[in-house]
C-alpha positions as CSV (number, residue, x, y, z in Angstrom):
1,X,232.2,178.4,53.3
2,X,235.6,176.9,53.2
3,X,236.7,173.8,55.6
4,X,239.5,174.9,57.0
5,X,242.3,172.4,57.7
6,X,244.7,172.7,60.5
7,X,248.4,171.5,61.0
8,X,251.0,171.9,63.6
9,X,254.4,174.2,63.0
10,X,256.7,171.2,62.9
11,X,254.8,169.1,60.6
12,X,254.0,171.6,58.0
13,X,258.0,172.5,57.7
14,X,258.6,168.4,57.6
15,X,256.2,168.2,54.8
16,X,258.0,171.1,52.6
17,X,261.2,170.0,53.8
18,X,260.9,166.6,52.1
19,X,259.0,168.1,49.1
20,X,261.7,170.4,48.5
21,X,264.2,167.5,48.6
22,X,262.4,165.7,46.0
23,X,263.6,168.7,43.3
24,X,263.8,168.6,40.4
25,X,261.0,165.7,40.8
26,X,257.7,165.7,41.9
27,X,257.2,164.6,46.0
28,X,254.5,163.1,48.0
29,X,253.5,162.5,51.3
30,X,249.8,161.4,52.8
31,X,248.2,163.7,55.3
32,X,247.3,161.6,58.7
33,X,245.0,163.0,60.9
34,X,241.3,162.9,62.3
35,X,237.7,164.9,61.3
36,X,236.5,166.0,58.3
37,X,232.9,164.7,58.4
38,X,230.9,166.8,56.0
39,X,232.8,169.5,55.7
40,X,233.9,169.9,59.3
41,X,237.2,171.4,60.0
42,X,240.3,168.5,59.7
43,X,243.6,167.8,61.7
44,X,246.7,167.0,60.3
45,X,248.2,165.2,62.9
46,X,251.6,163.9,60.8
47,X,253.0,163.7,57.0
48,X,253.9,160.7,56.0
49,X,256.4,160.6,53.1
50,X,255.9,158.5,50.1
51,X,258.7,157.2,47.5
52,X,257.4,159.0,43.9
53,X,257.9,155.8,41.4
54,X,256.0,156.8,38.3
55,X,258.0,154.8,35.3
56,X,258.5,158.3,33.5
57,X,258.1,162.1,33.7
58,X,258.6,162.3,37.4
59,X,258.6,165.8,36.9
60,X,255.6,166.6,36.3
61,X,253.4,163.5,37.8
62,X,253.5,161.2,41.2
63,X,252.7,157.4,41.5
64,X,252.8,156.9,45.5
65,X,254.9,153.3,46.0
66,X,252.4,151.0,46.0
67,X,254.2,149.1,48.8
68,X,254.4,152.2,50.7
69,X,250.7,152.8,50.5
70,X,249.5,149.0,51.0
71,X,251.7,149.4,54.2
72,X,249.8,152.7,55.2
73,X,246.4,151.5,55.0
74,X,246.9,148.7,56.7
75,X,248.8,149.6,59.7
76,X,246.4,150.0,62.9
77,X,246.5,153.7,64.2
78,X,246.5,153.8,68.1
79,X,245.7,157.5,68.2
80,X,242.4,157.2,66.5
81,X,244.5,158.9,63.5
82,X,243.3,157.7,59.9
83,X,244.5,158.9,56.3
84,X,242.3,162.2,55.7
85,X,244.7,163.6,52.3
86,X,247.7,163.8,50.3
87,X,250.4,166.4,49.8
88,X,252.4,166.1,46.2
89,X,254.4,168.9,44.8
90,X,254.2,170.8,41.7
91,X,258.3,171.4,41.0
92,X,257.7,174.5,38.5
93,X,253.8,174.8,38.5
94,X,251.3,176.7,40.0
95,X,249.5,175.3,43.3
96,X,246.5,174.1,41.4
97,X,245.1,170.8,40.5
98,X,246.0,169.9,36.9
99,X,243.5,168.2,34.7
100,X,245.2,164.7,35.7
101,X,245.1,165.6,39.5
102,X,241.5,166.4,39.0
103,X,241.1,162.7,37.2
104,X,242.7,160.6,40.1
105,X,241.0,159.0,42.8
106,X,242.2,161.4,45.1
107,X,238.4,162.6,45.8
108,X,237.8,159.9,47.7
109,X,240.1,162.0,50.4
110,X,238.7,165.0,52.6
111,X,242.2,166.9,51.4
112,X,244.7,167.6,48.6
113,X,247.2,169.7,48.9
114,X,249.5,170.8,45.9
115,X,253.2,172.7,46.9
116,X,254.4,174.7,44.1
117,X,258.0,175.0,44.0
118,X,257.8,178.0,40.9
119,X,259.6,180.3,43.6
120,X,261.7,177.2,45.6
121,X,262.5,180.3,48.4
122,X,258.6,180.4,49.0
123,X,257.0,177.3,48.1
124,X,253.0,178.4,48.0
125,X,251.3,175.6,49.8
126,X,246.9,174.6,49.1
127,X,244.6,172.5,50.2
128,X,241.4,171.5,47.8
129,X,238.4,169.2,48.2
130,X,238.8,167.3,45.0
131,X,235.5,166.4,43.8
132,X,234.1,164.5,40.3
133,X,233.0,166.3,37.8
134,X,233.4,169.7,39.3
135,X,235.8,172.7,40.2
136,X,238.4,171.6,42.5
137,X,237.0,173.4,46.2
138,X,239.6,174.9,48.1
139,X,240.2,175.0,51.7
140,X,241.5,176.8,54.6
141,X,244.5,176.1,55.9
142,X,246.1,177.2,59.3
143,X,249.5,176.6,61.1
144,X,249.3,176.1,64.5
145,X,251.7,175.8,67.0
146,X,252.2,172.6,69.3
């Protein structure tokens, strides 16, 4: 069974709004939201963009700013809200991990979502459970209104 993953109108056209700005370079953005526990269904409350700063090849790989992400983690939600995934963009690739996606610590979030930008006048948005040492899991996502 997939999990399925749900986020509002607004913030999934934020999210490929700044990815798509972020051509000809890789983007990404962390997913806020709440739920998740074992394999329950997620809400993406808000995107939060994050400044790509890998030292080279910023086409074809993302380093979050570190800054950015210390900042993140350690700012007190008052909604109950809590980093649950992150969103990066694939500028000519197809929406699916890549061996160094697979090799990040990005398993230790409920979500990761890749936006391919192979067809910039349809970007292809999904969502995968990233998990060691076996196939990337992926997951439903809906766009709801509100």
């Amino acid at each position: 069974m997939l999990q399925e993953i749900s986020i509002a109108a607004n913030e999934y056209a934020a999210l490929i709004d700044y990815l798509s700005g972020q051509l000809p370079y890789e983007g990404c953005a962390a997913l806020i939201g709440f739920g998740g526990g074992t394999d329950g269904p997620l809400h993406i409350l808000r995107i939060k963009p994050l400044a790509n700063v890998a030292p080279d090849n910023r086409r074809s790989r993302f380093v979050a700013d570190p800054r950015e992400w210390t900042k993140l983690l350690f700012a007190a939600p008052t909604d109950g809200a809590r980093l649950v995934g992150i969103a990066h963009s694939h500028p000519s690739a197809a929406p699916a991990p890549s061996a160094e996606d697979a090799g990040t610590l990005w398993h230790t979030l409920p979500t990761h979502w890749i936006v391919s930008f192979a067809a910039p006048a349809r970007p292809v948005v999904r969502a995968y459970q990233i998990r060691p040492c076996l196939p990337a899991r992926e997951q439903s996502l809906r766009i709801v209104n509100g």
